[in-house]
N, C-alpha and C positions, 0 to 999 in steps of 0.2 A: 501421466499416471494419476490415476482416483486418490482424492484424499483420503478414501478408506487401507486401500491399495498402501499407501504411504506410512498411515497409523499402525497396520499391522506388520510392514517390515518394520517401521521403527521399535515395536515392541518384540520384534524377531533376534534383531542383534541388541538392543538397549538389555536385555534383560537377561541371556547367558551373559553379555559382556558385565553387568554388575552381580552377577551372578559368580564367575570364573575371580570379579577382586575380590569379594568378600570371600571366596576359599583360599585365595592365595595368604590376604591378610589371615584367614585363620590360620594357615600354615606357618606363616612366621610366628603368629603369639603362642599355636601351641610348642612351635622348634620351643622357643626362648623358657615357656613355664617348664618343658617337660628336663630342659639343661641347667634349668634352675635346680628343678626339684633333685636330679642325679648329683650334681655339682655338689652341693650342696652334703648329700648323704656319703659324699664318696670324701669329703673333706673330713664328714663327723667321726668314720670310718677309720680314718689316717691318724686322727688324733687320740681314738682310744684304743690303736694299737699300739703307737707309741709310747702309752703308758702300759700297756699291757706284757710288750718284749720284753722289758727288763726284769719279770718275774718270769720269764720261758728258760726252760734251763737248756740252758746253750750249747752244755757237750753232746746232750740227745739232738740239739737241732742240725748240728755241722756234724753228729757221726750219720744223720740218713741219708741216703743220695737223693730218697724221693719221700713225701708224705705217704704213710699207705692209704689206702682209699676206706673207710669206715661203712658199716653198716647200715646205708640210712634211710631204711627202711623207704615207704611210699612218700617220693619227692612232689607227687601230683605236678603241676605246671612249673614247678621251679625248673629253672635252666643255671646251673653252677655255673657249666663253663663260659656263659656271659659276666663275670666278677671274680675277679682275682686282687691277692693278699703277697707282696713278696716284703720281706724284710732283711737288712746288713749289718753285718756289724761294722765297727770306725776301719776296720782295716778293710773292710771291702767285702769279708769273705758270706754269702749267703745262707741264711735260715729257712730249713724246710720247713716251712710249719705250712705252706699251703699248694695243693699238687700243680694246680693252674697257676700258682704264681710263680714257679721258678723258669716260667719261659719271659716273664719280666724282664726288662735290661735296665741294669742299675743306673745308667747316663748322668756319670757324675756331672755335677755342675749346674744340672737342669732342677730348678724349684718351681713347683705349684704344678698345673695344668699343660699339661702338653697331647698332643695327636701323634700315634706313631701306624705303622703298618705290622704286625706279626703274622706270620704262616697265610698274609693272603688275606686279612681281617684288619681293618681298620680298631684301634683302639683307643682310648683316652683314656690318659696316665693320670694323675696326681702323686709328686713328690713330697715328701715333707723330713726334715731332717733337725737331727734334738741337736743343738747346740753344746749343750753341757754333755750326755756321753755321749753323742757320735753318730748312732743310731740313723740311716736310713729307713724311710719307709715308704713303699708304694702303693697304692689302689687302682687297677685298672679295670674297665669295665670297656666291653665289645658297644661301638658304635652300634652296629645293625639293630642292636635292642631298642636302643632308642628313637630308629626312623622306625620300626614296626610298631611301638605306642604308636608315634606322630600320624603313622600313615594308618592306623588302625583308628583311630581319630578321627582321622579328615575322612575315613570309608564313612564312619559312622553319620556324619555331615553331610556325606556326598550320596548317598542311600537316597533321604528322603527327598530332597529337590532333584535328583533324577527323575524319582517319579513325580513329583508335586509339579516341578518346572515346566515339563509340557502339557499338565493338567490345566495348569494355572495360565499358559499361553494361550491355550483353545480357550476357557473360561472367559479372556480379554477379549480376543478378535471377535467370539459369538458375543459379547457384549458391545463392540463395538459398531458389529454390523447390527445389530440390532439399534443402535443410538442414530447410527446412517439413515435409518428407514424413512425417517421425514424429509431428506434430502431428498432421496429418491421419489420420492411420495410429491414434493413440490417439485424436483427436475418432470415429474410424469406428467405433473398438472401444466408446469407450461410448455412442455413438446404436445401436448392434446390440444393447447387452443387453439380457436380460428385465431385469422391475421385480423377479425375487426369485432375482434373480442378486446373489449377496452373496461373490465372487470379489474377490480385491485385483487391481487391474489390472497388467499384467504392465510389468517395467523391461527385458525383452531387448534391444530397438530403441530405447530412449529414451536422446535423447542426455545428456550430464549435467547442460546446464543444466535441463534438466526435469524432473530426480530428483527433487529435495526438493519441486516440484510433485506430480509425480506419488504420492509420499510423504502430504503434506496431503492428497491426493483419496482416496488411499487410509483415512487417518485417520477423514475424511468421512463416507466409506461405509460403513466399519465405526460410529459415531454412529449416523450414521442407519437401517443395520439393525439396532443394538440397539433405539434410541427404538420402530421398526417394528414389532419384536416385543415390546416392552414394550406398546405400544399394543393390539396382538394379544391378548396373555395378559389385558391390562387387560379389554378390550373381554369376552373369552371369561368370565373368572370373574366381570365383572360381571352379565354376562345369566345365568349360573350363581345368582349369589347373587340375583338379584332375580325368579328365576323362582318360588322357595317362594311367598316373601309374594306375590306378583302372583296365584297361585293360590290362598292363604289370604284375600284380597280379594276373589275374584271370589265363593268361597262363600260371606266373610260377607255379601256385599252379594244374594247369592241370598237369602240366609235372611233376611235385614231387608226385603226388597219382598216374602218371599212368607209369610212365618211367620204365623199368625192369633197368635202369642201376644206380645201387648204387652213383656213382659218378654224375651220372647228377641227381638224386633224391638233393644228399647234394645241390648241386650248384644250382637248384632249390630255395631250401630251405633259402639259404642262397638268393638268390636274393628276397625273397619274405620278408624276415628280413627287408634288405635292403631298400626294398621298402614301407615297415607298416613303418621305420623310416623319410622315406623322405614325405611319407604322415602327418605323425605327426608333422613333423618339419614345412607343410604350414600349417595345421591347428591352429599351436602355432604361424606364422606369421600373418596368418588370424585376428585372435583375436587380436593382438598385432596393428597391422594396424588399425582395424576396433576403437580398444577403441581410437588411438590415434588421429584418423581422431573426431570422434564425439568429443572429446576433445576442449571445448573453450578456454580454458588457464590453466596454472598449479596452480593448489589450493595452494600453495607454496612457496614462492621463498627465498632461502639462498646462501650466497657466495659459489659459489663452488672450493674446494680444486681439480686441476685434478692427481696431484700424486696418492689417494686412485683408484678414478676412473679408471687412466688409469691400474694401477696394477689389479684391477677386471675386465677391459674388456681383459687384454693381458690373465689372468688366466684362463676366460670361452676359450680362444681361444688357450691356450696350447697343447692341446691334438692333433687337428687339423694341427697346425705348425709343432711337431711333427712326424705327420704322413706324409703331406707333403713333411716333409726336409726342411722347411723354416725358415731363423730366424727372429726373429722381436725384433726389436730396438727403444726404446725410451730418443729422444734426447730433453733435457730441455735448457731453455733459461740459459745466464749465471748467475751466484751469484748475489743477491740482483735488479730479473727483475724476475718478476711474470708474467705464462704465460696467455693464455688470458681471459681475467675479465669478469665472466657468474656467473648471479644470477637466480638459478633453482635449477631443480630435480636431485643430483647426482647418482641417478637408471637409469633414463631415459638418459641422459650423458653416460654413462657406457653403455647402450644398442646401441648408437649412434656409439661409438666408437668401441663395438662388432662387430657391423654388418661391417664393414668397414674393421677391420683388419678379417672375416670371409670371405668378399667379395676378398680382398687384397690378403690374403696368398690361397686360392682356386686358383687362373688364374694363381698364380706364380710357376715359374717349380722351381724344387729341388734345392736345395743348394742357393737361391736367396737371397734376403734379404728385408723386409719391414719395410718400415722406417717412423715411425710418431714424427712430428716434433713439437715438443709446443715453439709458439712465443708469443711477446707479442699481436701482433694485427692479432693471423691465429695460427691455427693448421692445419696441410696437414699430409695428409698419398699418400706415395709414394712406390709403387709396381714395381715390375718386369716381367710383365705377358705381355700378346701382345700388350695391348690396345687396342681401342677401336675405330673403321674407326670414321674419321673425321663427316661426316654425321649424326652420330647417339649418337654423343656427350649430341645433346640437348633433348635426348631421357632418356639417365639416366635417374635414379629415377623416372620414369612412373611405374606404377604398370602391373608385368608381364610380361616387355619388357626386351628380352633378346637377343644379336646380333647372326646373326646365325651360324652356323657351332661350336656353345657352345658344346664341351666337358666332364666340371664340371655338375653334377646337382645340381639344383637351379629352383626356382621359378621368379625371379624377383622383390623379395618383399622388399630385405635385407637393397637396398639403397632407395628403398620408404619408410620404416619406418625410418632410417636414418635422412632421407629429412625433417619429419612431426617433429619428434624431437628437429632438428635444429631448425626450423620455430617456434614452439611453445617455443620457448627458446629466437626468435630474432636472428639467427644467417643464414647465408645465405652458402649453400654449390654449390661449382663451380669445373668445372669437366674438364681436359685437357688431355694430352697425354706428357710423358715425348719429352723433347726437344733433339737430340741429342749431346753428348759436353756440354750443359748448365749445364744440370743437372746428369750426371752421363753417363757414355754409357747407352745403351740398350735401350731399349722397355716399354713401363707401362703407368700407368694411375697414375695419379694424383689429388685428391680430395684435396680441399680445402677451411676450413672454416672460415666465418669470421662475423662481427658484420653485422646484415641488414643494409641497407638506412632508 
């Protein structure tokens, strides 16, 4: 259901419904003023008959059986037979003095206000009786009088918002679809765009409470044409990087089905192992990169112990060192200095730290050593391999970029996911060439990480 859709049934029932209390509430206050105001006159009534009987002369009252009916002339809207007058004397016996009230019932014992039924007519009575001589006296007046004010009242109320009411409903919904129109106006604009329309949508027409929506969408958009082109570039330098070996595979696998020589079949063979492995190995970096780039922050965060860590990325990287001839060494801060202080993913850490001593002992020649160092404010990993020309320093951790005349195979991924791990941890990695005399003789590269700015 459209939130216009919505605005206008809410204002379909919200509004007879507050409509139908505020008549009901009129109908109670005017019951209550208009039983006041009777109450009231029918009491004042009672009291200045009872001073008035005792000057009625009494033999003429109890010799008539009825009032006779008088003269009187043009009554215009008075209605008599809604108001009746009866009165008794101490013994009981009644005074005709009024024609409508001797159908009255004297109900001894009853004082003040009472409701009775005569001929079919609801009444209300008022008693009132003299104490010193005896004197009963009644005032009755016809209910129906007084729901026809009440309800002659409430007509008069109910007139004008009958009509007003669905004036004033149309009046809302045409203003409200009218208030809709930018909505619609910005729903039109982005059902019409291309898919590689990466425009912010415009705030000219948009009224304010829309902005900060329209603001998020805009955020959105930009997101998702970065992720778009990240995907893009992803996509492009992957079919890039996997086009060499795909084509280094289809040779080897030509020459191992068709070589007569036993020894270049195996060697064949084996280069083609070789190369399903290093395929496998970017498509496992592939993934690794891609989740970690999409990645907005770690679902996570715990102290990280790097002892375990670093023991699990030196382990994945054993076999490697090994083959190499490299050794790798880890050097801890002294007793009672904690190396440096990261609250995150101890997996992701561990893969941070893989890729680095995988990157580290590859470029390093035999017998070498690599050396990662845990301080309290930096962890650095320190190789012995040729380094890296000066130039192309600020090139590391680019995805894909590898300096030329490379040797080892590799992709160029190892210190781009590296790089994305840091970052997503707060840590910032900086990349040098060893110094010589400063830091050791020889050659190598020097990574080094530490808290961001």
């Amino acid at each position: 259901m459209t939130l216009q859709r919505r605005l206008v049934l809410a204002v379909l029932v919200v509004a007879p419904v507050v409509w139908l209390l505020t008549l009901g509430m009129t109908y109670v206050r005017a019951r209550h003023e208009i039983n006041e105001l009777y109450d009231t006159d029918m009491v004042r009534m009672a009291l200045q008959m009872q001073s008035v009987v005792p000057l009625v002369d009494i033999g003429a009252g109890l010799s008539r059986a009825r009032v006779p009916r008088l003269d009187e002339g043009d009554l215009g809207d008075a209605g008599l037979g809604d108001l009746a007058i009866a009165a008794w004397l101490p013994d009981g016996k009644p005074l005709h003095i009024d024609p409508d009230g001797d159908k009255l019932p004297r109900a001894e014992g009853v004082k003040g206000f009472t409701d009775v039924t005569l001929e079919r007519q609801r009444w209300r009575l008022y008693y009132l009786d003299d104490p010193d001589t005896g004197w009963r006296v009644c005032v009755g007046q016809q209910l129906g009088e007084r729901n026809e004010l009440i309800l002659s009242y409430i007509a008069a109320q109910v007139l004008p918002w009958a009509v007003g009411l669905p004036l004033l409903i149309g009046l809302l919904i045409g203003f409200m679809r009218r208030a809709m129109a930018p909505v619609r106006t910005l729903s039109a604009d982005i059902e019409a765009r291309a898919t590689d329309d990466r425009r912010p949508l415009s705030l000219a027409a948009v009224p304010g409470e829309l902005v900060p929506l329209v603001h998020a969408m805009n955020r959105l958009l930009a997101r998702v044409s970065d992720s778009i082109e990240h995907e893009r570039r992803l996509t492009a330098d992957a079919a890039h990087e996997m086009r060499t070996p795909l084509a280094a595979l289809k040779a080897q696998w030509e020459i191992a089905e068709r070589s007569p020589d036993r020894d270049e079949r195996a060697l064949a063979r084996a280069n083609v192992a070789a190369g399903i492995d290093r395929i496998g190995r970017l498509v496992s970096q592939l993934l690794t990169l891609s989740r970690l780039e999409d990645a907005a922050g770690l679902p996570s965060r715990q102290p990280v112990n790097w002892v375990p860590v670093a023991q699990q990325a030196l382990s994945d990287c054993l076999a490697l060192a090994q083959q190499k001839q490299v050794d790798v060494e880890l050097a801890w801060p002294p007793q009672g200095q904690s190396p440096l202080p990261v609250a995150g993913d101890p997996a992701l850490l561990s893969l941070l730290l893989r890729n680095l001593l995988d990157n580290a002992i590859r470029y390093s020649p035999p017998g070498a050593l690599v050396l990662v160092e845990f301080r309290r404010d930096s962890i650095t990993v320190r190789d012995q391999g040729p380094g890296v020309a000066p130039e192309l320093l600020a090139r590391l951790g680019d995805r894909f970029f590898r300096g030329a005349g490379q040797r080892e195979q590799g992709h160029g991924l190892g210190i781009s996911i590296a790089r994305r791990v840091a970052r997503l941890h707060g840590l910032e990695m900086a990349f040098a060439n060893r110094v010589e005399g400063a830091e050791g003789s020889g050659k190598g590269l020097v990574v080094r990480i530490v808290h961001g700015a």
